[in-house]
C-alpha positions in Angstrom: 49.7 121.7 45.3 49.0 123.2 48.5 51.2 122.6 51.5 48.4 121.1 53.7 47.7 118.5 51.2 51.4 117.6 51.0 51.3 117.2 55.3 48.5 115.2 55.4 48.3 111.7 55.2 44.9 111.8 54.5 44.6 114.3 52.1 47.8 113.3 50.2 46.5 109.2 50.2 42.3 109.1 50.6 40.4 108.1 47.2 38.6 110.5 45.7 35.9 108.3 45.0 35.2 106.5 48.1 37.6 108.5 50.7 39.2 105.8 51.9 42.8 105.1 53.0 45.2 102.6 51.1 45.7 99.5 53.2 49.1 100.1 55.4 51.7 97.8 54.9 51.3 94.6 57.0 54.2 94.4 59.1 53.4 98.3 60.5 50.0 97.6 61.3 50.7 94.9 63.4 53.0 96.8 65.2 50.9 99.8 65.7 48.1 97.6 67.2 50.5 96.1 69.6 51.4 99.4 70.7 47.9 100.5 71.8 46.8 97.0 72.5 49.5 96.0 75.3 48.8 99.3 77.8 44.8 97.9 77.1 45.7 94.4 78.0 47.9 95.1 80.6 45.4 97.2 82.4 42.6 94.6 82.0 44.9 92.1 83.7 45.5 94.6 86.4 42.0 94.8 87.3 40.7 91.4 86.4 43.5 89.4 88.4 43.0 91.2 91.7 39.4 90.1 91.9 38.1 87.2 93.8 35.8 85.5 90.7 36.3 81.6 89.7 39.2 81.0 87.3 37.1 80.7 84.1 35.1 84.4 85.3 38.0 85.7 85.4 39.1 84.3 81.7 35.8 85.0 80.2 36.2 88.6 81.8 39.5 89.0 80.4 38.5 88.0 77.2 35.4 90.0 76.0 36.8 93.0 78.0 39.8 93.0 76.0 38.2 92.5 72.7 35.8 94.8 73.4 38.3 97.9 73.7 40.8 96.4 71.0 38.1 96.8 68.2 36.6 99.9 70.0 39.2 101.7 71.2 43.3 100.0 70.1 42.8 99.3 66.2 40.8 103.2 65.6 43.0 104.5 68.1 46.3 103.4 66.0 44.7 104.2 62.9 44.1 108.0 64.0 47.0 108.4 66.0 49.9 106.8 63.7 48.9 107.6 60.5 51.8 109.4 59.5 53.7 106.2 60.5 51.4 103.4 59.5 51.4 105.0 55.5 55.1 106.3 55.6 55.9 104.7 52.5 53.3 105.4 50.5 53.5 109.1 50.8 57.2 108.9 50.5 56.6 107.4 47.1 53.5 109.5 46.6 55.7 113.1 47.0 58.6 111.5 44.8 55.6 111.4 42.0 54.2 114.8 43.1 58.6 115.8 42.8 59.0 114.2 39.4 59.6 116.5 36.1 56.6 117.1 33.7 57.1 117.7 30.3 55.1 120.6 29.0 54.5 122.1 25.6 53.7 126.4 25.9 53.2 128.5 23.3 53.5 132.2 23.4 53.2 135.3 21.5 56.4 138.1 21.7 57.3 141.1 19.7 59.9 140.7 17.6 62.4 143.0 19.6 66.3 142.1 21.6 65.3 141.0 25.1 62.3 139.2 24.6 63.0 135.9 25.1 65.5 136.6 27.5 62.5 138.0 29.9 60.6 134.5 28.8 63.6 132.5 30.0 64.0 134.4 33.3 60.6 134.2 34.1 60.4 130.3 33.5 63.7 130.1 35.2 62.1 131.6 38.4 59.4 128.7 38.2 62.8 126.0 38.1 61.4 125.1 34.4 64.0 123.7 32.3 64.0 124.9 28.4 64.3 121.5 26.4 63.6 123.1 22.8 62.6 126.1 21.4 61.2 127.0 18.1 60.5 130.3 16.6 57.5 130.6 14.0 57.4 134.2 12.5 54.1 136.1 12.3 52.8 139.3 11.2 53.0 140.7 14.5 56.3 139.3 16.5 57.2 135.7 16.6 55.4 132.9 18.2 57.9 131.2 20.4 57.5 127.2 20.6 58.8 125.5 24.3 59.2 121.6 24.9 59.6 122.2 29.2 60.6 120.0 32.0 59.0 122.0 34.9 58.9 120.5 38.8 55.8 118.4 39.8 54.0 121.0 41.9 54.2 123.0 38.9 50.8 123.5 36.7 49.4 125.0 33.5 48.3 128.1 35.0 51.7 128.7 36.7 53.3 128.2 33.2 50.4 130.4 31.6 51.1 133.2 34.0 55.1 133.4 34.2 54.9 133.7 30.2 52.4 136.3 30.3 54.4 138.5 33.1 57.3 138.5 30.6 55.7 140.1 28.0 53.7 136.9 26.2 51.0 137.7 24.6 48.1 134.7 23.9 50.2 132.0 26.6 49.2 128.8 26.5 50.5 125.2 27.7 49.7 121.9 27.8 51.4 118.7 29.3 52.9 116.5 26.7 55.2 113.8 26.5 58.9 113.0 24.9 57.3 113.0 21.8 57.5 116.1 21.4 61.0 116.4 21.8 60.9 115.6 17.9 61.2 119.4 16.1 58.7 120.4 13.4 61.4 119.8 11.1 62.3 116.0 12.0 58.7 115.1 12.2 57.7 116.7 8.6 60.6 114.8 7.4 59.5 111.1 8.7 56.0 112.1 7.4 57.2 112.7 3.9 59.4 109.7 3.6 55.4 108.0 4.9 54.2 109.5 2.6 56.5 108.9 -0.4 55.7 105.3 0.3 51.9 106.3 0.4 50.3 109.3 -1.1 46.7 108.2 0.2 48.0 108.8 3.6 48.4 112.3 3.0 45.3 113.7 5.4 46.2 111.5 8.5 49.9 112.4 8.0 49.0 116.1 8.0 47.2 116.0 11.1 50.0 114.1 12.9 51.6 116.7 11.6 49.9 119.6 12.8 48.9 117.9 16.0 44.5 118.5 14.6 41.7 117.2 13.5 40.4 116.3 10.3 36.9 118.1 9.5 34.5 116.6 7.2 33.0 118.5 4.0 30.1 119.3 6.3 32.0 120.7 9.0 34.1 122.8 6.9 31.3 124.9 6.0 29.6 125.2 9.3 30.2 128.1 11.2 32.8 131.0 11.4 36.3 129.3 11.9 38.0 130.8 14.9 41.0 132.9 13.4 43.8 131.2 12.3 42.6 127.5 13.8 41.1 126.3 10.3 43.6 125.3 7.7 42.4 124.2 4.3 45.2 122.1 1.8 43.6 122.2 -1.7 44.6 118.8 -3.6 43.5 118.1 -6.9 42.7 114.3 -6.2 41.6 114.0 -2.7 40.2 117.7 -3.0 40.3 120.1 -0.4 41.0 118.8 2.8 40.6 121.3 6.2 41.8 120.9 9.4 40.9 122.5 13.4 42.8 122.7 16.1 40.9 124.9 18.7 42.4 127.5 20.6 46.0 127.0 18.4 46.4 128.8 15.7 48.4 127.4 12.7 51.6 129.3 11.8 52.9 130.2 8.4 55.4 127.6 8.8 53.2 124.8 9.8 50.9 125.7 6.9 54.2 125.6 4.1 55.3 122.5 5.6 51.3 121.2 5.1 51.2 122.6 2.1 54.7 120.8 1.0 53.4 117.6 2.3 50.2 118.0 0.1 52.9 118.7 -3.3 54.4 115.3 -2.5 51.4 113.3 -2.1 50.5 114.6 -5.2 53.8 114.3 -7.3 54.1 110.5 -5.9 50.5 109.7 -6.7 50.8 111.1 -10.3 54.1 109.2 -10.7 52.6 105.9 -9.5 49.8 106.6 -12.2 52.1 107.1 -15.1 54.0 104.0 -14.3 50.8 101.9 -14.4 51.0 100.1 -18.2 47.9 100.6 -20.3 45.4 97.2 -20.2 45.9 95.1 -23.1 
């Protein structure tokens, strides 16, 4: 965020839409219009009172003159002047959001080599992002290293993106995520199995949970050149092959063995239940 925007009220506060101001808190607007309304009133009286017209010329005078300059000149006049003051509390609370942790998820390429992740750590370190989890998924060429971060508020994705790429990340890529994902790959196969131990036919909705993708249809299977690595096709012998995308995030050799682990118990439960099921008399 730049620093302007955190300074000024208007920036900080106007809606995007309609570039208007939240309404100021009651009790500050009044006092702000008191401020520039008495030196206004005060004035008027000054100049009115030392004239020689009738009584009620000098109340209808007094009167239109001073409404006159408060809605011309007092209420715009606060409203420009005391901003900072009049909406106080709003961008307090506004730069305690803008302060708050953000979880992030990151992914990031490495070679497998001593030192690695300590350059990843020290470069999120710089940025005041706090490692919450890691997990390490080997591939053919290094490791892809799995962070759940809690990173300051002013921090963004291409910050992230750009401190694990200076450390020797290869492929960098975050996204903002929730406490969710605080659950490991591990813990989360593990509820889906006991799901799906309860019900097979869940298998393909419990996979993508899993894998955090989307289901493609037969027809979208075969369209197109997969990007590498973001297809993933389980074969199953009752609910056939079933392939899933997820765009831009390649599946790792671990996701796909926990997957294909997942599909092995569907299938073990469902032929169980079958067996069980006594012939029709």
């Amino acid at each position: 965020m730049d620093i302007h925007a955190r300074l000024s009220p208007a920036a900080a506060l106007s809606c995007e839409v309609c570039g208007l101001m939240p309404e100021p808190p009651k009790a500050r607007l009044t006092l702000a219009n008191v401020a520039m309304m008495l030196p206004i009133e005060l004035l008027v009286h000054a100049l009115v009172v030392g004239t020689h017209l009738p009584y009620l010329a000098k109340v209808l005078v007094l009167t239109v003159t001073a409404t006159v300059l408060v809605i011309w000149v007092a209420e715009p006049s606060a409203s420009r002047v005391l901003r900072s003051w009049l909406h106080a509390p709003a961008l307090r609370h506004r730069r305690r959001l803008a302060a708050a942790p953000a979880l992030w998820r990151a992914r990031t390429m490495l070679r497998d080599e001593p030192g690695a992740l300590q350059r990843v750590t020290a470069a999120l370190a710089g940025l005041d992002a706090n490692i919450l989890s890691i997990h390490v998924h080997p591939v053919p060429s290094g490791v892809l290293d799995e962070f759940v971060l809690s990173a300051p508020g002013d921090i963004g994705e291409r910050q992230l993106v750009a401190a694990l790429q200076e450390a020797g990340g290869i492929s960098s890529q975050a996204w903002p995520t929730t406490s969710l994902a605080m659950a490991d790959g591990q813990t989360r196969a593990l509820s889906l199995a006991a799901r799906i131990a309860g019900a097979p036919e869940e298998l393909p909705l419990a996979v993508a949970e899993l894998l955090r993708a989307r289901i493609l249809t037969p027809a979208e299977a075969h369209q197109g050149t997969p990007d590498a690595g973001t297809h993933l096709k389980i074969p199953t012998a009752w609910h056939g092959p079933i392939t899933f995308a997820r765009p831009g995030e390649p599946f790792t050799p671990a996701e796909s063995a926990r997957a294909h682990r997942l599909a092995e118990l569907a299938e073990t439960v469902a032929h169980r239940n079958t067996a069980c099921v006594p012939p029709p008399n």
